[in-house]
C-alpha positions as CSV (number, residue, x, y, z in Angstrom):
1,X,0.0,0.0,0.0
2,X,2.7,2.3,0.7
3,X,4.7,1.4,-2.5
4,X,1.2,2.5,-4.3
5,X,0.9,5.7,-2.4
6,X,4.6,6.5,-3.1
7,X,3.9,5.6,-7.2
8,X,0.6,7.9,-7.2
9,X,2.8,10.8,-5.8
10,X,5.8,10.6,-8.0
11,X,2.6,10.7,-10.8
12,X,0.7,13.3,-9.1
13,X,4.3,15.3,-9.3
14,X,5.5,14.4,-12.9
15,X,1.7,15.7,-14.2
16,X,2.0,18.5,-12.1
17,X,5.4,19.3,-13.4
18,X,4.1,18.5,-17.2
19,X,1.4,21.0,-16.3
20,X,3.6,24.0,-15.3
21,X,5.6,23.5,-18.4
22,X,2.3,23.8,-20.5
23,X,1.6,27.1,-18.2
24,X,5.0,28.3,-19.9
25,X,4.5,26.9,-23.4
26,X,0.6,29.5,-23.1
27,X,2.8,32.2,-21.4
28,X,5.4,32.3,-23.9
29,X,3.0,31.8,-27.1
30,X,0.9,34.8,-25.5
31,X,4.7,36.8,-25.1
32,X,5.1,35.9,-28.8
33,X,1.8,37.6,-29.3
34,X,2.1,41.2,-28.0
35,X,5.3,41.1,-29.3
36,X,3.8,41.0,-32.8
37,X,1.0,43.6,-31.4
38,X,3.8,45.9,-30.8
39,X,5.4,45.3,-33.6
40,X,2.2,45.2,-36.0
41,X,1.5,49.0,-33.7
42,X,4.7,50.5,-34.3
43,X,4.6,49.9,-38.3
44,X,1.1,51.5,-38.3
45,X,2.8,54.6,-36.4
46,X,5.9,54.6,-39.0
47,X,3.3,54.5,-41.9
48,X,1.4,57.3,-39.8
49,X,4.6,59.3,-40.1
50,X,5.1,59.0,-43.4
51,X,1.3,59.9,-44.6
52,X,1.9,63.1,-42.5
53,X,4.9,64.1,-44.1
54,X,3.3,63.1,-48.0
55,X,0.7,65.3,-46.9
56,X,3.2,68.1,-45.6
57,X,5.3,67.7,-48.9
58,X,1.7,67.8,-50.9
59,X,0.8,70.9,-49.5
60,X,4.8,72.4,-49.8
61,X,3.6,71.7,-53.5
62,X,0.7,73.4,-53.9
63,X,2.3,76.6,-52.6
64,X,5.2,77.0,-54.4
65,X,3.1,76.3,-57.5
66,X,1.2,79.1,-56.3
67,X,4.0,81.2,-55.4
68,X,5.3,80.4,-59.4
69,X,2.3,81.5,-60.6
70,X,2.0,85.2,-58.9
71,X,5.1,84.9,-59.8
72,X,4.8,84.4,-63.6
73,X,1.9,86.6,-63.3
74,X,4.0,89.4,-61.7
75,X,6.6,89.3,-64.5
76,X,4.2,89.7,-66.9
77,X,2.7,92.7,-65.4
78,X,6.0,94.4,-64.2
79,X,7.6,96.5,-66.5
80,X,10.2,97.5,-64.4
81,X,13.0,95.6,-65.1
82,X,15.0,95.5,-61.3
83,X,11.3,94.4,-60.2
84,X,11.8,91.6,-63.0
85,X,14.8,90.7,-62.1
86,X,13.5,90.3,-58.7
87,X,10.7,88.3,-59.7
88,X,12.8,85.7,-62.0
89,X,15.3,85.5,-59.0
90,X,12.5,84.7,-56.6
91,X,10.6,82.6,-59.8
92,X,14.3,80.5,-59.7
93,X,14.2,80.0,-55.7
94,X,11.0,78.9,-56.3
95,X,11.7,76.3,-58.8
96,X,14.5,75.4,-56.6
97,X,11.9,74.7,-53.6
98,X,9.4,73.3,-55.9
99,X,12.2,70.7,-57.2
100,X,13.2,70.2,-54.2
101,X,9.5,69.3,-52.5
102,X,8.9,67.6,-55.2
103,X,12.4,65.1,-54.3
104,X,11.0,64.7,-51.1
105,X,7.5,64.1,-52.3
106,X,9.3,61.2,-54.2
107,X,11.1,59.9,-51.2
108,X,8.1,60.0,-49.4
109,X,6.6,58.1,-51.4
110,X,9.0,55.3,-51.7
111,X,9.1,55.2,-47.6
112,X,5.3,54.6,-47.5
113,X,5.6,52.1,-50.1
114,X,9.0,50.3,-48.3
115,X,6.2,50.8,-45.2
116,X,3.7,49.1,-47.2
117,X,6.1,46.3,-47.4
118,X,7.4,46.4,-44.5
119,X,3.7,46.5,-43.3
120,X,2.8,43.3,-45.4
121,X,5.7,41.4,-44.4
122,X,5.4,42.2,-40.7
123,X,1.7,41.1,-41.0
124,X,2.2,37.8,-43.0
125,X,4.8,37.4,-39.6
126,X,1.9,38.1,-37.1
127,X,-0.7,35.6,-38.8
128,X,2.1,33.5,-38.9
129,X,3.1,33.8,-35.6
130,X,-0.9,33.9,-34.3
131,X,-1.2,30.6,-36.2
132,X,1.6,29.1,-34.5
133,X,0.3,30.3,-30.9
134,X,-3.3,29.0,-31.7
135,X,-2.0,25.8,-32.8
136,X,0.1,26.1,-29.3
137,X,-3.1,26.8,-27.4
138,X,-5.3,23.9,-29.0
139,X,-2.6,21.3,-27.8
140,X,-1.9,23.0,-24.8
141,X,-5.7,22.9,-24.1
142,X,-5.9,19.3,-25.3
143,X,-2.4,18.5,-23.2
144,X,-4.1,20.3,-20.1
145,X,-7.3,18.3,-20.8
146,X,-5.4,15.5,-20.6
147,X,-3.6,16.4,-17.3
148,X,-6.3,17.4,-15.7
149,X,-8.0,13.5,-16.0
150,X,-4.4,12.1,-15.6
151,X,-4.7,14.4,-12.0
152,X,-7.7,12.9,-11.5
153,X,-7.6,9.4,-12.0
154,X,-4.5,9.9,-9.5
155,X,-6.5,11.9,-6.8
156,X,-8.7,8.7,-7.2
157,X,-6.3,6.0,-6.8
158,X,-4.5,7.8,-3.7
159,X,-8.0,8.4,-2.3
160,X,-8.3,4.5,-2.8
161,X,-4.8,3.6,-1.6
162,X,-5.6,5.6,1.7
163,X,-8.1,4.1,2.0
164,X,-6.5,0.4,1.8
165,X,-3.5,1.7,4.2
166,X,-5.9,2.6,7.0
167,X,-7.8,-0.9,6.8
168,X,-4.5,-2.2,6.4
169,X,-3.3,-0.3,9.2
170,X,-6.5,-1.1,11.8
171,X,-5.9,-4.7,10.8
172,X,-2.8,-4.4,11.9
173,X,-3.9,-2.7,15.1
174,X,-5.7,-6.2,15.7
175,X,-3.0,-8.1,14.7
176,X,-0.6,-6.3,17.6
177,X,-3.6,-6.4,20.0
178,X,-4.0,-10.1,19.3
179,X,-0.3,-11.1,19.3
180,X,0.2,-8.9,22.7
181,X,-2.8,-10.9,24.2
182,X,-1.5,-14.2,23.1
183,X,2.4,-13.4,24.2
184,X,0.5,-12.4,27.8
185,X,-0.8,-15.6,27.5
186,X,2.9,-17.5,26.9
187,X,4.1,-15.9,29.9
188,X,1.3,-17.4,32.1
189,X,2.3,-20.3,30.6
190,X,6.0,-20.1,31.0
191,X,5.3,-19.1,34.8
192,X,2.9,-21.8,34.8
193,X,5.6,-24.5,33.3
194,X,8.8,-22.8,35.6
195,X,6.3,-23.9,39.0
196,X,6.1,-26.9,37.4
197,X,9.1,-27.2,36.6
198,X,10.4,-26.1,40.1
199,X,7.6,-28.6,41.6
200,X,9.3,-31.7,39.8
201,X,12.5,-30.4,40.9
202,X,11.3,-30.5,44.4
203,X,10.1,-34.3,43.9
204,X,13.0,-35.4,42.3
205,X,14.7,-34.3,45.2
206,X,12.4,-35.8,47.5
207,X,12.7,-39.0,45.3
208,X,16.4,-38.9,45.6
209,X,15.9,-38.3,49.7
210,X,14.4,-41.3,49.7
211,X,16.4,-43.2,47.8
212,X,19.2,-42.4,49.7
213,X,17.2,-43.5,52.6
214,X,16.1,-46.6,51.4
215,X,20.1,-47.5,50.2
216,X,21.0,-47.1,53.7
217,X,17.5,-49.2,54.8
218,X,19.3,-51.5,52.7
219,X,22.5,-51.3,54.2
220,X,21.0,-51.7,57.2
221,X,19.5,-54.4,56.8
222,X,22.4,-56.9,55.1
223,X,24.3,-56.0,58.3
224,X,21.3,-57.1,61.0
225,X,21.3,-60.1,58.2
226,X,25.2,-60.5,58.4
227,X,25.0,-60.5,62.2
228,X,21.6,-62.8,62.4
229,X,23.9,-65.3,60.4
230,X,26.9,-65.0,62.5
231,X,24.7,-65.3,65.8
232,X,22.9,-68.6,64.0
233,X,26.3,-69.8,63.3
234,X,27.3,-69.4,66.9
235,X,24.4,-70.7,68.2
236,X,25.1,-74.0,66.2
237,X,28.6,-73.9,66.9
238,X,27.7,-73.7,70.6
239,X,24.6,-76.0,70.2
240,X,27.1,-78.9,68.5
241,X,29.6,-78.1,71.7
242,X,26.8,-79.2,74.2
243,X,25.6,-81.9,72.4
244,X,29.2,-83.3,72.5
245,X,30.0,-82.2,75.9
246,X,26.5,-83.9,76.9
247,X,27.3,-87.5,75.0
C-alpha cells in the first residue's frame, strides 16, 4: 500500500510538473503575441509618419506652385525691369523649392511604399506567428485536458490507496492487540511451566531423599542379616559343643 501511495505521488508530481511547463509553453505563445501587437503597432505609427509628411510635402507643393504663378503673373505685369529681375530670382528659388518638394515628395513616397512592405511582411509574420500560438493553445488545451484527468484518476487512486493503508493499518492494530494478548498468554504459561518445573524439581529431590534412605535401609538391613547369620552360626557352633559335651 505504501509502495502505491509512493507511485501515485511521484505521478501526481510528474503531471504537475508537465502542467507548469504547458503554463509556460501558453505564457510564452501569449509573449510571442504582443510582441507582434507591438510590432504590428509600431509599423502602423511609422506609416502614420510617413502619410503626414506626404501630406506636408503635398501641400509644400501646392504653394510653391502658387507662389510660381503670382510669380509668372508678376513678370508679366512688371515692367520695371530691377522688379523683373527680382521676380525671376525669386521665380528661380521657387523652382529650386518646388524641385526640391517635389524630391521629397518622391522619397516620401517610396518610404510609405518600403512601409507598405514592411507592413505586409510584418503582418504575414503576425498571422504567422498567431497561427503558431493557436496551434500552441489547442494542444496545450488538449495537453491540459489530458492532465487534468491524468490528475484525476491519480487523486482517485490515492483516495483508494488511503483508503486500503488505514484498513490495512487497523488490521494491523488487531493483529498487535492479538499477538500482545497471546504473548501475555505464553508468559502465564512459562510461569505456569517454571512452577512446574520447580515442583518436579522439588520431587525429584524428594525421590532422591528417599532413595538415599532406602540404600541405607538397605545397608541396614544386610548387616542385621550379616549378624543374624553369624549369631545362627554361633548358636550351632555352641549348640554342636553341648551336644558333645552332653554324650
Amino acid at each position: 500500500g505504501r509502495e502505491r501511495i509512493e507511485e501515485a505521488s511521484a505521478a501526481a508530481t510528474s503531471v504537475e510538473a508537465e502542467l507548469q511547463a504547458l503554463r509556460a509553453k501558453v505564457a510564452s505563445a501569449e509573449d510571442t503575441l504582443a510582441a507582434a501587437n507591438m510590432g504590428t503597432d509600431a509599423a502602423r505609427i511609422e506609416s502614420s509618419d510617413l502619410r503626414e509628411q506626404l501630406a506636408t510635402a503635398k501641400d509644400a507643393a501646392v504653394a510653391v506652385e502658387e507662389a510660381a504663378a503670382a510669380a509668372a503673373t508678376a513678370m508679366a505685369l512688371e515692367d520695371d525691369p530691377e522688379a523683373a529681375a527680382a521676380t525671376a530670382r525669386a521665380l528661380q528659388q521657387t523652382s529650386a523649392a518646388l524641385a526640391d518638394t517635389r524630391r521629397q515628395l518622391v522619397k516620401a513616397k517610396a518610404d510609405i511604399a518600403e512601409s507598405k512592405i514592411a507592413m505586409a511582411t510584418l503582418q504575414l509574420s503576425v498571422d504567422e506567428a498567431l497561427q503558431e500560438v493557436e496551434t500552441e493553445l489547442s494542444k496545450s488545451k488538449v495537453e491540459l485536458a489530458d492532465t487534468r484527468e491524468a490528475m484525476a484518476t491519480v487523486k482517485e487512486e490515492g483516495r483508494a490507496l488511503k483508503e486500503k493503508v488505514a484498513s490495512v493499518e487497523t488490521q494491523a492494530a488487531a493483529a498487535d492487540a492479538r499477538a500482545a494478548a497471546a504473548q501475555a498468554k505464553a508468559v502465564g504459561y512459562e510461569a505456569r511451566a517454571a512452577t512446574a518445573e520447580a515442583k518436579v524439581e522439588t520431587a525429584r529431590a524428594k525421590a532422591a531423599a528417599a532413595e538415599d534412605k532406602a540404600v541405607t535401609a538397605d545397608s541396614r538391613a544386610r548387616e542385621a542379616r550379616k549378624i543374624a547369620a553369624t549369631a545362627e552360626v554361633k548358636a550351632a557352633e555352641e549348640t554342636a559343643s553341648a551336644r558333645m559335651s552332653i554324650s
